[in-house]
C-alpha positions in Angstrom: -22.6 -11.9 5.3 -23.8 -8.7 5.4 -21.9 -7.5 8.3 -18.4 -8.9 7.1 -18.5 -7.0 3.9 -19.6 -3.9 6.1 -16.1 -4.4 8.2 -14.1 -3.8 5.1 -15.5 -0.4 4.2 -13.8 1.7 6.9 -10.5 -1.0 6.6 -10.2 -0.5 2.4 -10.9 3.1 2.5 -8.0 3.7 5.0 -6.2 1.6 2.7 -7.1 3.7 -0.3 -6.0 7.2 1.7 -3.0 5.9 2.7 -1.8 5.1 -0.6 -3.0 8.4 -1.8 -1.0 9.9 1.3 2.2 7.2 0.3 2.3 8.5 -3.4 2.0 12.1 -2.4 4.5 11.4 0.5 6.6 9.9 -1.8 6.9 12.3 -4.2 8.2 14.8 -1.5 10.7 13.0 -0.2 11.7 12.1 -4.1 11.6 16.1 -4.6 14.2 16.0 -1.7 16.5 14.0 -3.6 16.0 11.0 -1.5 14.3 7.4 -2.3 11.7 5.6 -0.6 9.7 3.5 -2.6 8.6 1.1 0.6 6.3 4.2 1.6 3.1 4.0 -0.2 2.4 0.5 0.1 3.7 0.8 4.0 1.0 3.3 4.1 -1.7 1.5 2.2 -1.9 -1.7 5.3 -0.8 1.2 8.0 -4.3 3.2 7.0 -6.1 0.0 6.7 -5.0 -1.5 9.9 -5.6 1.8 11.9 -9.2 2.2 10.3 -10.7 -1.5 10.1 -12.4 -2.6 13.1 -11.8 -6.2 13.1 -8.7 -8.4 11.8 -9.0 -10.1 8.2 -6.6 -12.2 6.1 -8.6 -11.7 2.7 -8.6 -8.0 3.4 -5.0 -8.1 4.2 -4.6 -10.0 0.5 -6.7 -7.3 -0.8 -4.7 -4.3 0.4 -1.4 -6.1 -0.6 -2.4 -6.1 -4.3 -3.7 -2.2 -4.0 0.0 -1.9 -2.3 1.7 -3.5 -5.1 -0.1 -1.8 -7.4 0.4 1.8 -5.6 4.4 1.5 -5.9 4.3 0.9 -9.3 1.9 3.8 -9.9 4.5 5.9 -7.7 7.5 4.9 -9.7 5.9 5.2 -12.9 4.7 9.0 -11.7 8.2 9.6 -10.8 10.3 7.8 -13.0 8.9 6.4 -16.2 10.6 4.9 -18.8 12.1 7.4 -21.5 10.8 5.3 -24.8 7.7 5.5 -24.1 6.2 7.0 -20.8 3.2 5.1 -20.9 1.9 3.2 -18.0 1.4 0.0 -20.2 4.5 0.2 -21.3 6.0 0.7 -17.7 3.5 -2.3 -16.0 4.7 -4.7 -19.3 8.9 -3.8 -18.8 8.1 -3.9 -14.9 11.2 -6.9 -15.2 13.6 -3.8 -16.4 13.7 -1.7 -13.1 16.8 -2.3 -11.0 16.7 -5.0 -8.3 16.2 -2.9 -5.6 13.3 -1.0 -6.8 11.6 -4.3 -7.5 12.2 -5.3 -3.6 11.3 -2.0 -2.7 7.8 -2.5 -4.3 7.5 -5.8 -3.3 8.1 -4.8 0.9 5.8 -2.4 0.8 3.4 -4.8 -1.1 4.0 -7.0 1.7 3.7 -4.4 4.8 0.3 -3.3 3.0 -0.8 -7.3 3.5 0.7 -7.2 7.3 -0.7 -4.4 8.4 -4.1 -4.4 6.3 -5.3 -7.6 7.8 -4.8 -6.4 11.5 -7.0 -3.8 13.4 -3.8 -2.0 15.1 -5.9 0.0 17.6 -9.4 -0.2 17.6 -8.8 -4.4 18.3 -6.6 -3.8 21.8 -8.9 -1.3 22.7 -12.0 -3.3 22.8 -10.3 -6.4 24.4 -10.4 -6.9 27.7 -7.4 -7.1 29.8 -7.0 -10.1 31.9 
């Protein structure tokens, strides 16, 4: 038991500086006058995947939800609403943003679950080829 929640230290801490690194990222390209909201949560499973030694579907879950969560966080930062520029505000009228910034969360929500519950590198590496 104690071993399994051992593996997800390296895996959610490359989760957690990838999403710093996908909101930061994100606010460059934004500064550019372009528009990629996919990025931080892309980045979120992408830094979990490269860091975690072994594969895991609840870790995978886990860095979905912190994927999910860092989009919003990165469109609120970037684009809050003008009535009130509250986070609350922005998580409670999450059903107002356009279409396509909704699916834009929600892929990179879902590339942070892909990618989070693999071990990308570190998994080939130590497998033996046949």
């Amino acid at each position: 038991m104690f071993r399994r929640v051992i593996e997800f230290i390296p895996g959610l801490t490359g989760g957690a500086v990838g999403g710093v690194l996908g909101i930061l990222l994100f606010e460059w390209i934004v500064s550019q006058g372009l528009y990629g909201l996919v990025i931080p949560g892309a980045l979120v499973g992408l830094g979990c995947g490269l860091a975690s030694p072994v594969a895991s579907r609840i870790r995978g879950v886990l860095n979905g939800a912190l994927a999910l969560f860092v989009g919003v966080l990165a469109e609120w930062r970037n684009f809050p609403f003008k009535a009130d520029p509250g986070l609350g505000f922005f998580v409670s009228h999450l059903g107002d943003l356009k279409p396509m910034t909704l699916f834009m969360i929600s892929m990179g929500g879902f590339l942070g679950f892909w990618w989070g519950r693999e071990s990308i590198f570190l998994e080939r590496r130590l497998t033996p080829k046949n």
